[in-house]
Structure formats: structure tokens, C-alpha cells
C-alpha positions in Angstrom: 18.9 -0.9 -18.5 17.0 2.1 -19.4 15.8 2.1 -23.3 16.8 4.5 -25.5 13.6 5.0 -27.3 11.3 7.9 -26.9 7.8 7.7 -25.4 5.1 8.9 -25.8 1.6 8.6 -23.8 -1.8 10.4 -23.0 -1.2 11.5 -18.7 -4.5 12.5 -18.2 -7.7 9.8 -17.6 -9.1 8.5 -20.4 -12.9 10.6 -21.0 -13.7 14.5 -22.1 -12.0 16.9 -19.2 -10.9 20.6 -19.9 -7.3 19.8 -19.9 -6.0 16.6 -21.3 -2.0 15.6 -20.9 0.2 14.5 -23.8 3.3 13.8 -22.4 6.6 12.1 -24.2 10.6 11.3 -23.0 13.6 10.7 -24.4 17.0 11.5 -25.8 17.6 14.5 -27.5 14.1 16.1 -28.3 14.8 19.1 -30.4 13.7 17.3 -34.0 11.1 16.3 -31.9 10.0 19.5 -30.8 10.3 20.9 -33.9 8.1 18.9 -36.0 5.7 19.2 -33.4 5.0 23.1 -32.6 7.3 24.5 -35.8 10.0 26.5 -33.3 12.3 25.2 -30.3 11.2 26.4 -26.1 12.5 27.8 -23.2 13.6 25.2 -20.8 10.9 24.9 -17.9 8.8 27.5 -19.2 5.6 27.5 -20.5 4.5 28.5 -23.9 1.5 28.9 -25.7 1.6 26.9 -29.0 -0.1 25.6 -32.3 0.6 21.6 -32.1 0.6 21.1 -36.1 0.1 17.3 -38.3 2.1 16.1 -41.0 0.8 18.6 -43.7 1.1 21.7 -40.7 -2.2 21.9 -40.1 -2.9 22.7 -36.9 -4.3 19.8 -34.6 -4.4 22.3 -31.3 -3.7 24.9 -29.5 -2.3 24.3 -25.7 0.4 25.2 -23.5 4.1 23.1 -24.1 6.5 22.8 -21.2 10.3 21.3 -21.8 12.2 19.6 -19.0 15.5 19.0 -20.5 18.4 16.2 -18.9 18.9 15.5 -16.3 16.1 18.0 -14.7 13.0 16.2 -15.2 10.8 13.9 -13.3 12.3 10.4 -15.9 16.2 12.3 -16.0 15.5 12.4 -19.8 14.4 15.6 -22.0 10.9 15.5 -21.2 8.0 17.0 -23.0 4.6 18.0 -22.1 1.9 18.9 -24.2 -0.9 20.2 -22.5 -4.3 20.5 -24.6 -7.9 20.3 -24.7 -9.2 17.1 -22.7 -11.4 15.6 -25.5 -10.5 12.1 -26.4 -10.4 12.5 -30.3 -7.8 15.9 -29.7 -6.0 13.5 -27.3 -5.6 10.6 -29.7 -4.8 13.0 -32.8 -2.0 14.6 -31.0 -0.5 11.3 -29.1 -0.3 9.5 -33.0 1.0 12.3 -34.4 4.0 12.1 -31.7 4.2 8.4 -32.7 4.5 9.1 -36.1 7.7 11.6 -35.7 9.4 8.8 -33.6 8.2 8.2 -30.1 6.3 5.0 -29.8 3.7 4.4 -26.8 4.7 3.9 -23.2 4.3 1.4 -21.5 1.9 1.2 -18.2 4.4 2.7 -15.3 7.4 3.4 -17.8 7.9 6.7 -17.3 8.1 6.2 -13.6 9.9 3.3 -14.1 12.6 5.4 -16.1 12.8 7.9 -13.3 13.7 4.7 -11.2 16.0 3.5 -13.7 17.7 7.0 -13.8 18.3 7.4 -10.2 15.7 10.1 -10.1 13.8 8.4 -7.4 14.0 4.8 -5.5 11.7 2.0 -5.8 9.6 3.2 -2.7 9.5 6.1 -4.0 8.3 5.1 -7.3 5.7 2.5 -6.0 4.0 5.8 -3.9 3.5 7.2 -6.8 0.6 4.7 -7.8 -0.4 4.8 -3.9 -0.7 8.5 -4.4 -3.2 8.0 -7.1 -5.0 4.9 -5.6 -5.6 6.2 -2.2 -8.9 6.1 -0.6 -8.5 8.4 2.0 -7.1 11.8 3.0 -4.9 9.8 5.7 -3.5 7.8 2.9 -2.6 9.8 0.7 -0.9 12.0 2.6 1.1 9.1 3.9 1.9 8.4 0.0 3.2 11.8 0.0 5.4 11.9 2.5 6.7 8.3 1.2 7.1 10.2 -2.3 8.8 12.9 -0.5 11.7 10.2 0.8 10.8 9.8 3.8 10.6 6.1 4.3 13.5 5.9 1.9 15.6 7.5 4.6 14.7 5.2 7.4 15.5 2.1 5.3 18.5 4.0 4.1 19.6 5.1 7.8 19.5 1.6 9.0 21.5 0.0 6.0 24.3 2.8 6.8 24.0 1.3 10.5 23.9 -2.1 9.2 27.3 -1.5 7.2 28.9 0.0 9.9 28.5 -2.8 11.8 29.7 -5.1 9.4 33.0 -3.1 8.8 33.6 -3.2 12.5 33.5 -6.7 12.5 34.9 -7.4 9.2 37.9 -5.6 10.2 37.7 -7.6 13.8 38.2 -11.0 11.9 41.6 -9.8 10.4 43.0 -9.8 13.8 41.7 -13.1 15.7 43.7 -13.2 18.7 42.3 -9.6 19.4 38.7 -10.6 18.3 36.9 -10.8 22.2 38.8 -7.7 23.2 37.3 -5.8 19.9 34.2 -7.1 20.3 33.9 -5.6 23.9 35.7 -2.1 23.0 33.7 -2.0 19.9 30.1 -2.3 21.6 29.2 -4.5 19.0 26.5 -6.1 20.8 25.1 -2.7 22.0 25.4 -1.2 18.3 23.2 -4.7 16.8 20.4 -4.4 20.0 20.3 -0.4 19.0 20.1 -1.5 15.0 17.2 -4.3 16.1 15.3 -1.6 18.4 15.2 0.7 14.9 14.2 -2.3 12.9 11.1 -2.8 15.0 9.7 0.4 15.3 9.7 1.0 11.5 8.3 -2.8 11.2 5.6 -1.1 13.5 5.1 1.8 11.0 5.0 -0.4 7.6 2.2 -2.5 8.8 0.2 0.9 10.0 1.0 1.9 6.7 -0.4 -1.4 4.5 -3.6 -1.6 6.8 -3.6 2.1 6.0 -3.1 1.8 1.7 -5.3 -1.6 1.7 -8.2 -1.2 3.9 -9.9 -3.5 5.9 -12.2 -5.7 4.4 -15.0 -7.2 6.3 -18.5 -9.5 5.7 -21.6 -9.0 7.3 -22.6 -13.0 7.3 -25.7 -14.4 9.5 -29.0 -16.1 9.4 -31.8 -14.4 6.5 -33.3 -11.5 8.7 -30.4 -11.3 11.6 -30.7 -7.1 9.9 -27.2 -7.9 7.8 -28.9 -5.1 5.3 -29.4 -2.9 8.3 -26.1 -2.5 9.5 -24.2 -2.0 6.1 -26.6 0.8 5.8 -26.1 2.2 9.0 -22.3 1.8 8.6 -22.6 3.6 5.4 -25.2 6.5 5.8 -27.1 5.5 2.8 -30.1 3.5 2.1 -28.0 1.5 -0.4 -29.1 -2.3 0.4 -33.0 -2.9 0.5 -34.3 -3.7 3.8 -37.6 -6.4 4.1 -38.6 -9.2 6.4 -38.5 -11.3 3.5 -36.0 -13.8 4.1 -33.3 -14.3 0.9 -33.6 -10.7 -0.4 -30.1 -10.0 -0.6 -28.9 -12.9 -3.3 -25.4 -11.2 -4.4 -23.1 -9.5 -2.3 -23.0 -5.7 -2.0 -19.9 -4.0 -1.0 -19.2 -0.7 -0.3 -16.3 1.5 1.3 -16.4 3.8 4.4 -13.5 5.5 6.3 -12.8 5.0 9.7 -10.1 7.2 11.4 -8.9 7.6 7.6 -8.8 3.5 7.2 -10.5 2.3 4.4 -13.3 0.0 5.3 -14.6 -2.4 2.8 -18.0 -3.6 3.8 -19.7 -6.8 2.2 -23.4 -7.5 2.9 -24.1 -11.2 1.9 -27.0 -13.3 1.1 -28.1 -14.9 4.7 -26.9 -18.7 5.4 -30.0 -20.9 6.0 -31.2 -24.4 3.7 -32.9 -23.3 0.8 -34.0 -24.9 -2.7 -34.4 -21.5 -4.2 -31.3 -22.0 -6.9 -31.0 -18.6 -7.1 -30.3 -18.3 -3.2 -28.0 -21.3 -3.2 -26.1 -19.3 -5.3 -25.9 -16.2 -3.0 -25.1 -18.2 -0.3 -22.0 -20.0 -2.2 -20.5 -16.3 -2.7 -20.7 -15.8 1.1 -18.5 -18.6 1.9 -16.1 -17.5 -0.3 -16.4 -13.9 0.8 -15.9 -15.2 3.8 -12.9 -17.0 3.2 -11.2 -14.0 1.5 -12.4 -11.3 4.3 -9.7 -10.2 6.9 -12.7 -10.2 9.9 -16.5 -11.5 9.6 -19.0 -9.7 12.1 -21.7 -12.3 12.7 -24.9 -11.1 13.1 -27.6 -12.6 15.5 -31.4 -11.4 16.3 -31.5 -10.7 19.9 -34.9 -10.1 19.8 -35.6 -13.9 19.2 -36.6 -15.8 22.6 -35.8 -18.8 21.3 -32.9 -17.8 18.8 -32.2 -20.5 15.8 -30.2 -23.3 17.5 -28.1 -24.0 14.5 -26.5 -20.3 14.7 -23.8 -21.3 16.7 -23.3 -24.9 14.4 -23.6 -22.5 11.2 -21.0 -19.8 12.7 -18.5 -22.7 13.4 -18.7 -24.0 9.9 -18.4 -21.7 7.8 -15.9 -19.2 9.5 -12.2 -20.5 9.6 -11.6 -20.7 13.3 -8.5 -18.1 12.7 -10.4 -15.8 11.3 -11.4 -12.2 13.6 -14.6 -12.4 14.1 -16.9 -10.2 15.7 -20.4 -11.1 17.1 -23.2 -8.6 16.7 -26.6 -9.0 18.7 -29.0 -6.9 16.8 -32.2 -5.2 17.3 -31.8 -4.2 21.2 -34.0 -1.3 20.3 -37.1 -4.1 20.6 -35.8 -5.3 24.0 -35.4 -1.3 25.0 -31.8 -2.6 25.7 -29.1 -0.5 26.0 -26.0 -0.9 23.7 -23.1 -2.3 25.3 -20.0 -5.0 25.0 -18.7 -7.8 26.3 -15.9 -10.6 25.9 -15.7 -13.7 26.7 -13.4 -16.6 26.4 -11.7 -14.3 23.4 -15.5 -14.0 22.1 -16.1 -10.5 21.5 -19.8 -9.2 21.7 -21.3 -5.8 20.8 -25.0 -5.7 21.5 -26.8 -2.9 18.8 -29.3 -1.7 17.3 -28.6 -1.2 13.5 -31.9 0.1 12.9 -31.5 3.0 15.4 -27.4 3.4 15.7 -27.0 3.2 19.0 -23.4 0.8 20.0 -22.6 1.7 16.0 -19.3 3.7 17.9 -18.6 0.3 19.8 -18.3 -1.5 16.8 -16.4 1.0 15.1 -14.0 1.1 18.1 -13.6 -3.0 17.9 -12.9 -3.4 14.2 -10.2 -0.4 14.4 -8.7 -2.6 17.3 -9.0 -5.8 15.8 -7.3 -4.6 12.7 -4.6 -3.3 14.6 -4.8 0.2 13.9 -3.1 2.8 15.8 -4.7 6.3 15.6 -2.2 9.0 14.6 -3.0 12.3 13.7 -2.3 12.7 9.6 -0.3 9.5 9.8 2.6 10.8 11.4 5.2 8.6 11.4 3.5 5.9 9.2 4.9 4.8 6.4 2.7 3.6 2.9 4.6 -0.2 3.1 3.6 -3.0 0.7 3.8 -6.3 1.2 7.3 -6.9 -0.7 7.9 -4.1 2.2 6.7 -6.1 5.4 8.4 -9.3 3.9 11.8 -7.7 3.8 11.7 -6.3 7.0 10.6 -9.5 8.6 13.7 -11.2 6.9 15.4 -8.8 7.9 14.3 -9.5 11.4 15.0 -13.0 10.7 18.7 -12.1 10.2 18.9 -10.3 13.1 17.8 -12.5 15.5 20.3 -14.6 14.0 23.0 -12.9 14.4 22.1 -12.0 18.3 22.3 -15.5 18.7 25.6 -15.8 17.5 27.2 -12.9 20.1 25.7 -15.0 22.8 27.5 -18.3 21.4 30.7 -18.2 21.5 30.9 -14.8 19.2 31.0 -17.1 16.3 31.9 -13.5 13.8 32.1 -15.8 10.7 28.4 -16.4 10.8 27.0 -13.4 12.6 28.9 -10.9 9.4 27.1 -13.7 7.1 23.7 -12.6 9.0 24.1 -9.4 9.2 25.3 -9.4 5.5 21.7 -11.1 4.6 19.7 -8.8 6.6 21.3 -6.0 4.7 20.5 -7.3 1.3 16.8 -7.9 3.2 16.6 -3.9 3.6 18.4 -2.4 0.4 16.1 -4.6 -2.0 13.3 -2.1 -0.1 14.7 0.6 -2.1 16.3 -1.1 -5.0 19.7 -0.2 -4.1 22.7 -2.0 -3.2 26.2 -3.1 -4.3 28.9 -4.6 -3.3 31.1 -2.1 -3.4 29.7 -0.3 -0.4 30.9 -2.3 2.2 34.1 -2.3 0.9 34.4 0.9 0.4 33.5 1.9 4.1 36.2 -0.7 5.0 39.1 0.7 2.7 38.3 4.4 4.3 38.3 3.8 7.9 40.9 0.9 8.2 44.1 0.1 7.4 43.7 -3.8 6.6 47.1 -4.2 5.0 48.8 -3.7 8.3 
């Protein structure tokens, strides 16, 4: 239920800027308003304006905007104050808001508001914070086009199919002698393998989309000296991890993030596994089993160069990588061997040889973990949509339902229990966007049929 109270909170990022936000929404603002700047404004224009205190002293001098009901971006009367970015203006104006009746927002409220007011869905409203936290061109403009309502209107599409579907049927079960005949004339099974085929390809889309918003987050794990440091500089362009034949100089982990065809890549360089009785080491090393464990793919790092390479690598690489776990094995330093980078596979072992000193079969690898990750280049994300993980597990229940109800029009066409499926699978898609009731089945059913005859 949306709150009647007004709010008030500081927009902008906390810090000295040239601009800083106030803004503030609510019922019925004018009083407000008032207090605030001393006259009333021009709906959606701006206005330059003295923000005065208690005692009308002035405070600051900025530009004020009004958005009044239902025209705003919460559906309330909104306000914006927009002033000079330092944090002591910021704070004087946002308590001086709280102290002629608006009290502070809570984090996501005024987007929450817009949710609540049917100004925008709950995909909608969770791009919003994926606009802001995107890491990449590519993702944000897929946060865009989710903000826009694109996503929204695939979900939405297939629930109209979905309840189409259902009427069809639900009207079929009021006549049971004529149920197969219906069925057949209908095209029900046609209409649910079109309505599955839909399903699938935005299922395809969503995950694009999460490996697009999250990233891909890999370890660089080996042997002390295997040139760990190396490559997380060369995948980097930076000098950012020191590089010596010291064994154990990397103790903690160091993580950094590159793009990769607009995926975010989140590198983690980690203290070399070996026995040691440095405690300082041990330590390292017990962060690069768990970085390990929490990593979506490990590339595993061996010293071609070796003649006689450590004979535990293989015993090491076995324990502490979970055998489901991508993994990728690197053979570095070819540039000593004046070998030439290339890759092979093996028995589902995938092997790049490189050289992460020079940067030559840096593209193979880039090429693997793209592939691996199951990333699909498309140009500015065309077609992808920013999914969650609340997304992918609606849609795969959604599936579930589905697949249930297929089986049901090859048994018998038992149309008690594929409606119930179908019914399930709709609830599945509609908590996507946050809306559903009850009433819109039946009300597709009372336009199109007659079910009192």
C-alpha cells in the first residue's frame, strides 16, 4: 500500500559536485512549496529560486522544478530542488524539508512508489538500479531498453498468450462430450508448442542478459611462479600486480575488472598453491581456495618452460578445483620455447598455450572464456534483456509448467490438470513484472463466451 507521508532525500552522490539534488514526494505539496521558496511554480517548469530556513533566511539559491499528480516519475506531486553540490548546502536544505513535514526516504522508496503507483512494473523498477550499476556501455544500454518496457512487453505478450489459452480451454471443459473435437478445432496443442517456442527464446535472452549485468568472475590459481601476476596484467593493460621470481609474492588476492565484448570480467590473481610455513602465505593460500570455490571458471596456470614440470600440478589442480567447475588450462611462457600460441582440447580439457609476458594467444583466451560463459556476441545487446535471477527462476518454472502441461495433451488430454499447469506457469511469468489477478482470466472468459448457455 503506498504511504501517505511525504519524502524527502538528497538524489545526487554523497561528496562536493556542482549540482547537488534535493528531491521530495507526496500528497498535496503547495504548503510545502510555500514554506520552502516563499511563492507557488509552474508545473514542469523550471524556476530560479531562493530556498529559505525557518527564520527566511536564505539557505540557497537553485533551480526548483514541480511535477504534480499523476505526471511524475512516483505518480505523486513531486519536487525537485536543485542546488549547489556541497554536502553542508545539501544537508541544510534536505532538514529543512524534514522539518516542514517530509521525513527521509527510504533506500529505493521513491522508485518503489512509482511501482506501487503503477507508474512503472517491477522490471522496470529493478533496471533502474541496473542502470546505475552497470559496468559496461553494453549493459547499460540493455538497462535502458529494459527501463524503456521492453522486456516488460515480452513477459506481458506471453501472459496474454498464456490466458488465451486457458480461456479456450476453460470454456472447452464446460462442454465435455465436445472436449476432443474442441481441442482439435481449437489448435490447442499448436497454440502451447508456439507459447513454449516464445518461452525459450526470451529464457535465451534473460541469461544473455544476467551474464551481461553480473560479469564473469574468474581466478588465476597455479603453482608460485606459473606468471599468475603476468597474465592479470596482460589481461588488464596495467602494471597493477608486481611481477618477481620470488615465489609467495602475491599473499592477498588482487581483483580487477576488464570488459570483454561489453561483459564485465572480474579477474582475481591469487597467492600460488605450494607447502609453505610462511604463516603469512598460508594465509594467502586459504583465500585462494575459497576464491576458488566462489569463482564461476578457474584458468590454471602451468610453466611450460619447465622440462620437468612439478608433478604434483595435476594432484594440486584436482584438489582444489570442484570437478564442475569451468576450468581453463593455461601453459605459460611459450615465448622461452619460441613456441607459437595455439589451442587444443582434449577429453573436455581445454588448453591455450601463451605467452603472458609478450601477449601472444591473449585473443585465444579471450575467445574461450567468452565461450565458456556462454556469451553470445550481439551488437548493442540487441535483443537481450537485463534479467535477474528472481527473472531466470520464473521463467524456468514457468518452463516447468509447460512441459507439464505438453504432457498432459499427449495423455489422454487430461484438461483438468493441463488448465492447472498452465494456470501455474502464468503466475510463474506475471510475478516477473508484479502483476497479476484474478480477475483477468475471467474477464477474457466473460467477453468472448457465452458460458451460461
Amino acid at each position: 500500500m503506498v504511504s501517505p507521508d511525504t519524502i524527502a532525500a538528497i538524489a545526487t552522490p554523497p561528496g562536493r559536485g556542482g549540482v547537488g539534488v534535493i528531491r521530495i514526494s507526496g500528497k498535496n505539496l503547495a504548503k510545502l512549496i510555500k514554506a520552502l521558496l516563499g511563492k507557488q511554480l509552474k508545473p514542469r517548469h523550471a524556476h530560479l529560486c531562493q530556498f529559505f530556513d525557518n527564520d527566511r533566511q536564505i539557505i540557497d539559491q537553485g533551480i526548483a522544478l514541480y511535477f504534480p499528480a499523476p505526471n511524475s516519475y512516483t505518480g505523486e506531486d513531486v519536487l525537485e530542488l536543485q542546488g549547489h553540490g556541497g554536502p553542508v548546502i545539501m544537508n541544510l536544505l534536505l532538514n529543512r524539508c524534514l522539518a516542514v513535514g517530509a521525513r527521509l526516504a527510504q533506500p529505493g522508496e521513491f522508485t518503489l512508489r512509482a511501482y506501487l503507483n503503477n507508474k512503472i512494473d517491477l522490471i522496470q523498477a529493478e533496471s533502474v538500479a541496473d542502470i546505475i550499476a552497470a559496468n559496461t556501455a553494453e549493459a547499460a544500454r540493455c538497462a535502458v531498453d529494459s527501463l524503456q518496457g521492453h522486456f516488460s512487453a515480452k513477459i506481458v505478450a506471453l501472459v496474454d498468450l498464456l490466458i488465451t489459452l486457458r480461456m479456450l480451454i476453460e470454456a472447452t471443459l464446460d462442454f465435455p462430450e465436445e472436449e476432443i473435437d474442441n481441442i482439435q478445432a481449437l489448435h490447442i496443442k499448436e497454440k502451447l508448442g508456439q507459447i513454449h517456442t516464445q518461452l525459450e527464446r526470451i529464457f535465451a535472452s534473460a541469461r544473455q542478459g544476467k551474464i551481461l549485468q553480473e560479469g564473469i568472475k574468474i581466478v588465476l590459481a597455479g603453482a608460485p611462479n606459473v606468471g599468475k601476476s603476468s597474465l592479470l596484467n596482460q589481461l588488464v593493460q596495467d602494471d597493477i600486480a608486481i611481477v618477481t621470481d620470488i615465489p609467495g609474492t602475491t599473499r592477498d588476492p588482487i581483483q580487477r575488472t576488464i570488459a570483454l565484448d561489453g561483459i564485465p570480467i572480474h579477474i582475481i590473481d591469487t597467492a600460488g598453491l605450494r607447502q609453505t610455513s610462511d604463516i603469512v602465505e598460508q594465509k594467502g593460500i586459504e583465500r585462494t581456495h575459497a576464491a576458488i570455490q566462489s569463482a564461476h571458471m578457474v584458468i590454471w596456470l602451468i610453466d611450460s618452460s619447465l622440462q620437468q614440470p612439478d608433478p604434483d600440478n595435476g594432484n594440486q589442480l584436482l584438489a582444489y578445483i570442484p570437478a564442475d567447475k569451468p576450468q581453463i588450462t593455461v601453459f605459460n611462457k611459450i615465448d622461452l620455447l619460441n613456441e607459437a600460441p595455439h589451442m587444443d582440447e582434449e577429453g573436455g580439457n581445454i588448453n591455450i598455450h601463451l605467452s603472458a609476458k609478450t601477449g601472444a594467444g591473449i585473443k585465444l583466451l579471450h575467445r574461450k572464456i567468452l565461450e565458456i560463459a556462454g556469451w553470445q556476441f550481439n551488437h548493442a545487446g540487441e535483443g537481450i534483456f537485463m534479467a535477474r535471477q528472481r527473472h531466470l527462476e520464473a521463467l524456468s518454472e514457468a518452463r516447468k509448467h509447460l512441459d507439464n502441461a505438453q504432457k498432459f495433451m499427449s495423455n489422454d488430454y487430461q484438461l483438468e490438470l493441463l488448465a492447472e499447469e498452465l494456470r501455474l506457469a502464468q503466475l510463474a511469468l506475471s510475478s516477473i513484472t508484479g502483476k497479476f489477478t484474478a480477475d483477468d482470466l475471467l474477464g477474457e472468459i466473460f467477453s468472448h463466451f457465452c458460458i451460461g448457455k
